[in-house]
C-alpha positions, -999 to +999 in steps of 0.1 A: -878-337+113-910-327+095-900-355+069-892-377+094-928-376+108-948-375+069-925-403+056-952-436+055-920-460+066-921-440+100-952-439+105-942-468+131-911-456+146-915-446+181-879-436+188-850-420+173-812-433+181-782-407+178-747-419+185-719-404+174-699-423+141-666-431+162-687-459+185-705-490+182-727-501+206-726-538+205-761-556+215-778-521+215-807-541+197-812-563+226-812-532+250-837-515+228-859-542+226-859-545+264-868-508+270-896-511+243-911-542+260-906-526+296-917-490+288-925-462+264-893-435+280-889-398+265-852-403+266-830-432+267-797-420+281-762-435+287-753-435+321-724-407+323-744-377+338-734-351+363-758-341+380-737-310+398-729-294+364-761-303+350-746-324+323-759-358+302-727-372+280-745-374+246-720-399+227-753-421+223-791-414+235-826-424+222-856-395+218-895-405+212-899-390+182-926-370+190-900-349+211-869-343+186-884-312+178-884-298+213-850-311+218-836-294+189-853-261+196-837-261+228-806-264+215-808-243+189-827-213+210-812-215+245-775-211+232-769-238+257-746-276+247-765-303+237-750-318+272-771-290+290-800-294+270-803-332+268-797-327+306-828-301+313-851-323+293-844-354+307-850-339+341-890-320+322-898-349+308-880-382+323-856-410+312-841-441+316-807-452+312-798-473+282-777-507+290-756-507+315-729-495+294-714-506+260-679-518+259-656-491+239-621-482+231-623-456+211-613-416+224-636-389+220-630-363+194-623-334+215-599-343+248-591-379+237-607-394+267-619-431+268-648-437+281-653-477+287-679-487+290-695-464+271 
């Protein structure tokens, strides 16, 4: 992350996306480009979230950079899921969702469970 911020080339980049290698979020360019234009959110966050569990679905989301590290300490400090993480910092620091889904077919890793749209 310290690289990430010292590397010249991204010096410009205001925001970091992380999805997961099985998906492919068709017109995600388009839906970034939109959020950009629109506003400058910590998090942009697909919509599957539960709020009574306290849980964001992190097969995609988008950080500002300049809040990866606090994500990642969280994570790696509180002993908690990325889910509960991602979850408790959207709700510290604000988000918006990303697209109103992205259409998928492929399951998840761990139950097999579709989730379309994405």
């Amino acid at each position: 992350m310290k690289e990430l911020k010292d590397v010249p080339e991204a010096r410009d980049i205001t925001h970091i996306l992380k999805v997961t290698g099985r998906y492919y979020l068709e017109g995600v360019e388009e839906q970034l480009s939109r959020h950009s234009v629109l506003c400058s959110p910590v998090l942009l966050l697909q919509k599957h979230r539960k709020e009574d569990i306290n849980w964001q679905n992190s097969e995609y989301y988008g950080i500002r950079k300049d809040a990866l590290d606090l994500l990642a300490h969280r994570v790696l400090q509180s002993n908690q899921l990325m889910e509960q993480s991602l979850f408790t910092l959207s709700t510290l620091l604000g988000y918006t969702f990303l697209g109103p889904g992205f259409k998928n077919s492929q399951p998840r890793g761990g139950d097999g469970k579709v989730i379309n749209p994405l």
